[in-house]
C-alpha positions as CSV (number, residue, x, y, z in Angstrom):
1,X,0.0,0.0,0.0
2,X,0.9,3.3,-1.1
3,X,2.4,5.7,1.7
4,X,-0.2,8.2,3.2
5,X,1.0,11.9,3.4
6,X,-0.6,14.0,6.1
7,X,-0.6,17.8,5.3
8,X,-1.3,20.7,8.1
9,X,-2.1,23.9,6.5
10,X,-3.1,22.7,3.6
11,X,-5.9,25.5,2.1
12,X,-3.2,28.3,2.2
13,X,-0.6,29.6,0.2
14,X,2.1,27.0,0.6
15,X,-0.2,23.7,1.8
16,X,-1.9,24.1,-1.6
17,X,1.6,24.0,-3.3
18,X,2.5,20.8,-1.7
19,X,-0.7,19.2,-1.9
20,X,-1.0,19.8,-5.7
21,X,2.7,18.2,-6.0
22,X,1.5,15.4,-4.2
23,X,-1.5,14.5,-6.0
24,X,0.5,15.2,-9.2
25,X,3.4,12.3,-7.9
26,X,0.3,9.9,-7.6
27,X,0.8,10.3,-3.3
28,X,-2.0,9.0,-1.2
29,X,-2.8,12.8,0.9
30,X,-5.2,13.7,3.9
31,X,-5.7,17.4,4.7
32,X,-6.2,18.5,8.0
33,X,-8.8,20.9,7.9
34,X,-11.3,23.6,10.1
35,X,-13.4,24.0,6.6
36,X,-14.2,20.5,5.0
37,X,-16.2,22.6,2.1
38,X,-12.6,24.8,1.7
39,X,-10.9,21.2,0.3
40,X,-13.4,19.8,-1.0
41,X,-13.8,23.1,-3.6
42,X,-9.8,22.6,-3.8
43,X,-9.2,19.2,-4.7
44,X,-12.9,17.6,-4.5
45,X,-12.5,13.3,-3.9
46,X,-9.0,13.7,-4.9
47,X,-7.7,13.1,-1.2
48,X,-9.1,12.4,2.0
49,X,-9.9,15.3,4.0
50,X,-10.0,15.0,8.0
51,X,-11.6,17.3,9.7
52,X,-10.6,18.9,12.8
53,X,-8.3,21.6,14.5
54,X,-5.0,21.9,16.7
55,X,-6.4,22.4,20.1
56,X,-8.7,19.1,19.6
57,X,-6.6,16.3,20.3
58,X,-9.2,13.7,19.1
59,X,-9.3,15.2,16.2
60,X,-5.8,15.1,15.2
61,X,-5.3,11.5,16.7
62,X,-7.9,10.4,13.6
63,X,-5.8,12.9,11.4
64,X,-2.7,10.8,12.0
65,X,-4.2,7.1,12.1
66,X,-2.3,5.7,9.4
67,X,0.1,8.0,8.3
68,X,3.6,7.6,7.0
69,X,4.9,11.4,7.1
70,X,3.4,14.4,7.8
71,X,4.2,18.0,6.7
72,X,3.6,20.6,9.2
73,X,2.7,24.3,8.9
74,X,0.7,26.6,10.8
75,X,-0.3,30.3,11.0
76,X,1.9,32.9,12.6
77,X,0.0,33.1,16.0
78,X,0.7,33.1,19.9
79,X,-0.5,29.4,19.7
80,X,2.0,28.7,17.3
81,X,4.2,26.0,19.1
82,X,1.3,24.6,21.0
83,X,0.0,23.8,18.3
84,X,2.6,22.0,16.3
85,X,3.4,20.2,18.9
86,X,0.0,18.8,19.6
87,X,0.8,17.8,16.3
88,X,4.1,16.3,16.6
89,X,2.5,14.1,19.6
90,X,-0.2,12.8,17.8
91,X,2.0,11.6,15.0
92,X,4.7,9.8,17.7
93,X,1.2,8.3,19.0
94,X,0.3,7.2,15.7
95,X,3.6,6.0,14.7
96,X,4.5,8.4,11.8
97,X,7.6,7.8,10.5
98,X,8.4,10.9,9.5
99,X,8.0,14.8,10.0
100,X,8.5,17.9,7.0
101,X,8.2,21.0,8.9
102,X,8.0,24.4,7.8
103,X,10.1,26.5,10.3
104,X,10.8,30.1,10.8
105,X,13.8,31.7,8.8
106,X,17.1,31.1,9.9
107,X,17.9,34.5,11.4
108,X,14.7,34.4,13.0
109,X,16.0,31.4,15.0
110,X,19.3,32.3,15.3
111,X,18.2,35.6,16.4
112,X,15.4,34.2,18.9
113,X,15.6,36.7,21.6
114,X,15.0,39.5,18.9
115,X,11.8,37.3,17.4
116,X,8.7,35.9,18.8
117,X,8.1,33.9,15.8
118,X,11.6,32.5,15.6
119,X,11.6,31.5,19.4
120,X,8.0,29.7,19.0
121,X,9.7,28.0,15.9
122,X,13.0,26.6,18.0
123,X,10.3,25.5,20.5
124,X,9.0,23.4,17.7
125,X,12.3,21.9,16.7
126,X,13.3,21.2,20.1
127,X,10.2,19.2,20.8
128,X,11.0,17.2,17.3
129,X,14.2,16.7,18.0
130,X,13.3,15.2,21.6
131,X,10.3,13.1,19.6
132,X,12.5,10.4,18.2
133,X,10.9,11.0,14.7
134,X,12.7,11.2,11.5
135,X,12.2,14.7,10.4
136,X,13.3,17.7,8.1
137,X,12.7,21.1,9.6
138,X,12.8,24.1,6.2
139,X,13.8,27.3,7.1
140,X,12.8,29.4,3.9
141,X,14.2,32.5,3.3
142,X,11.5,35.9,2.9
143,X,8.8,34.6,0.7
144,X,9.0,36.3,-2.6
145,X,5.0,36.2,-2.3
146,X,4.5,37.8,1.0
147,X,7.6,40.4,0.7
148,X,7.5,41.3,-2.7
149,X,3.8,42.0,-3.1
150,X,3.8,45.4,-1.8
151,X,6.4,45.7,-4.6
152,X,4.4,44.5,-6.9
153,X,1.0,46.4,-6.0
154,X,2.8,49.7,-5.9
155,X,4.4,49.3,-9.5
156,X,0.9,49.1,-10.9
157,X,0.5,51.9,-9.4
158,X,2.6,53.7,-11.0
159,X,5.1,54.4,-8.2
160,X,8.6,53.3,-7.2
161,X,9.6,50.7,-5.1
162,X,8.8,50.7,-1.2
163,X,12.2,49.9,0.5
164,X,11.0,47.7,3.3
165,X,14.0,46.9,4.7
166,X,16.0,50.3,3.9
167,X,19.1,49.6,2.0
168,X,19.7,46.2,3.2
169,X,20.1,43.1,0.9
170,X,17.7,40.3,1.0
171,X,17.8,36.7,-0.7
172,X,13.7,36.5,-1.7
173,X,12.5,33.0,-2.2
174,X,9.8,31.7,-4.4
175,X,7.3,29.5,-2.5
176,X,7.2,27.5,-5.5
177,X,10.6,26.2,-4.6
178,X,10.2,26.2,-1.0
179,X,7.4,23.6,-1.7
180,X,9.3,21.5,-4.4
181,X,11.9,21.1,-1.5
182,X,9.4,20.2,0.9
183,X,7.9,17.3,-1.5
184,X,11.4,16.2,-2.1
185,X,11.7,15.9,1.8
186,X,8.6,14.2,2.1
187,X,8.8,11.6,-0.6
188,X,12.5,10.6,-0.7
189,X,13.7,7.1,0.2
190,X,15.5,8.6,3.0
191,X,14.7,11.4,4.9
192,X,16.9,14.6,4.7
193,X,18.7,16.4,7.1
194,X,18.4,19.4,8.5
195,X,17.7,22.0,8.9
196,X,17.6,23.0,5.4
197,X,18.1,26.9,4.9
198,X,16.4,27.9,1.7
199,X,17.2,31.1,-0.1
200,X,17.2,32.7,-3.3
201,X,20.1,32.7,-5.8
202,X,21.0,36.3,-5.6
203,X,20.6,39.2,-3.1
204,X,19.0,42.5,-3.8
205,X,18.7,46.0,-2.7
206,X,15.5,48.2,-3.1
207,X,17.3,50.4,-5.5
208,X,18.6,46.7,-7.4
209,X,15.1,45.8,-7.7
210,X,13.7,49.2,-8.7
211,X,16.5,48.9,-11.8
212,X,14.7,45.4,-12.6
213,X,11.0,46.6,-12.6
214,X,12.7,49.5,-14.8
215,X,13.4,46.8,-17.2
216,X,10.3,45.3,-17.1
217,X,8.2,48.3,-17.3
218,X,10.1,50.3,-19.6
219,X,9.8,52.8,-17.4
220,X,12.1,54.9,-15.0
221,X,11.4,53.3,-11.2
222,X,13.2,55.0,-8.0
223,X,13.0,54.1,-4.6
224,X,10.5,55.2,-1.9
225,X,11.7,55.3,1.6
226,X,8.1,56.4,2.6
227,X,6.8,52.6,2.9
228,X,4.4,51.7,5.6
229,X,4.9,48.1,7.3
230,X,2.7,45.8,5.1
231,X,0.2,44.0,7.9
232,X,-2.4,41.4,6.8
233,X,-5.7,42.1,7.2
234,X,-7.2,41.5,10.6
235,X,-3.8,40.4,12.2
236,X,-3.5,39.9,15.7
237,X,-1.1,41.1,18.3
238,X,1.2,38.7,18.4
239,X,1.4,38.4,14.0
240,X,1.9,42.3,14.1
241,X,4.6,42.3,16.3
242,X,6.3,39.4,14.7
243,X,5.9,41.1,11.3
244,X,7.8,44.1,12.7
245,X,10.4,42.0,14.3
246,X,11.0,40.7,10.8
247,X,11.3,44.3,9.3
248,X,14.1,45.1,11.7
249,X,15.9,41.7,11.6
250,X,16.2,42.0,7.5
251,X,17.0,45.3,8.0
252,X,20.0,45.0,9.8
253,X,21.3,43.2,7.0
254,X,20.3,39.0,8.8
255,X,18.3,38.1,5.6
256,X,21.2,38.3,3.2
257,X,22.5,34.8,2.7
258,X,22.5,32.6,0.1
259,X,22.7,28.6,0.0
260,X,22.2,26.3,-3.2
261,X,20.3,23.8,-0.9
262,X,17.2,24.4,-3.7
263,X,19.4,23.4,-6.6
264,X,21.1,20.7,-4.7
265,X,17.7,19.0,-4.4
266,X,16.0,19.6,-7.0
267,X,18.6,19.9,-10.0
268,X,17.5,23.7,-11.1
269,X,18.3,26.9,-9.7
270,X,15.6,28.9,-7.6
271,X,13.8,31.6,-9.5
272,X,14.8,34.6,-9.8
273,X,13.4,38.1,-8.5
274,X,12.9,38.8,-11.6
275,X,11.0,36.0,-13.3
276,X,8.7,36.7,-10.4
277,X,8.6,40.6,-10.8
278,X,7.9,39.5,-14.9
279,X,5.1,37.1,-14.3
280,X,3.6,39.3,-11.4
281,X,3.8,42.6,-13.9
282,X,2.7,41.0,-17.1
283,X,-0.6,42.9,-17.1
284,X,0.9,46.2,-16.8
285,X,3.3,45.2,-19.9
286,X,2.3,46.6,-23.6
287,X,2.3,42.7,-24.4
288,X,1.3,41.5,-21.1
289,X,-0.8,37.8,-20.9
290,X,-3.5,38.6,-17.5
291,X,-3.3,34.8,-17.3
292,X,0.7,35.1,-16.4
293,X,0.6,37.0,-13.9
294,X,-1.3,34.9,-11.6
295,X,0.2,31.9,-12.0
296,X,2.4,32.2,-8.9
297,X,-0.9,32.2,-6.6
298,X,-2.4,28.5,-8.0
């Protein structure tokens, strides 16, 4: 019988990444999920879909009966840890062989006493590492689709780039590659170590990318060192003051490293800033395709 995959996270951003992979590699899935009509809209009778949520143990005690690996991810929040860890002890209960999770970025972690979100993250890891499970634990990199979409909203606007982070250099990853990593992780004959710091190829300034979008738009672009913090909507205390703890750790410079862990595992090299700046700005473009520049968000 074919391995069963279970994925946490699965309706947002990333989860629907990896579960698409999945299905694709002919993997036997089960979402965990608040919203059974969410999946089913997503992937219909494709997988099996287990209703439940973090903070109800019986729930994710079914979610784990008979599951070979699981990847975790949840929501920034102050429940954060708690709740992967519920996790991580229903799969040792279950006898899961084996654990993908999504951790903070490095310099978050390395930086703990600077972040909330990178010390809830080492919580996690400890409590994995004391598990006895096999696991991977990912520490991407700033997400090309959370950190450049202010970028991207304000060149459609007409406007020049918002520098974030000040002048500081920052290796953006594509969640695309962050989940080909994490599908690797999860289907290979033997699980990788970690952690696995995942970057970008290159690192980039404001006024670096601002010469890109130039490119693209044909167009002069400047800089704007006017730029608000970008908050999600309805974000809670503990998310807004992670989110600004982020700002100031990539602006000192933390976010600036680069590894070749995505090429070493999957044979190509990450995508670039600007193949994601191109396909995100398409509809702008005299000859832009609307269809391209949503491809990034299926």
């Amino acid at each position: 019988m074919a391995a069963t995959i279970l994925v946490t996270g699965a309706t947002g951003r990333l989860g629907q990444r990896v579960v698409s992979r999945l299905l694709q590699k002919q993997a036997n899935v089960r979402v965990l999920t608040r919203r059974r009509e969410d999946a089913l809209k997503l992937w219909g009778d494709r997988l099996e879909i287990s209703e439940g949520n973090f903070s109800d143990p019986a729930s994710l005690k079914e979610a784990a009966r008979g599951v070979d690996a699981v990847f975790l991810l949840s929501p920034i929040g102050e429940t954060l840890a708690a709740d992967q860890n519920a996790v991580i002890d229903a799969a040792l209960s279950a006898g899961v062989s084996r654990i993908v999770k999504i951790s903070g970025s490095d310099w978050t972690i390395e930086s703990a006493a600077r972040s909330i979100s990178g010390t809830a993250h080492a919580q996690v890891e400890a409590h994995l590492a004391g598990s006895g499970i096999a696991y991977t634990a990912l520490r991407p990199n700033a997400w090309m689709q959370v950190a450049l979409e202010p970028v991207v909203t304000a060149l459609r606007n007409g406007e020049d780039v918002p520098a974030r982070f000040g002048d500081a250099a920052v290796s953006f990853i594509d969640a695309d590659d962050i989940a080909d990593v994490a599908v690797h992780a999860l289907t290979a004959g033997v699980p990788l170590a970690g952690p696995l710091v995942l970057t970008g190829g290159e690192t980039l300034t404001a006024l670096e990318i601002a010469r890109i979008a130039a490119r693209i738009l044909y167009r002069p672009v400047g800089v704007s060192h006017k730029a608000a913090p970008a908050l999600p909507p309805h974000a809670g205390a503990f998310e807004q003051q992670a989110i600004g703890e982020f700002g100031q750790l990539i602006g000192d410079g933390l976010a600036a490293s680069v590894t070749d862990t995505v090429h070493q595992i999957t044979g190509r090299q990450p995508r670039s800033v600007e193949a994601y700046l191109r396909a995100r700005l398409a509809a702008t473009t005299p000859t832009g395709d609307h269809s391209e520049g949503e491809k990034t968000w299926r």
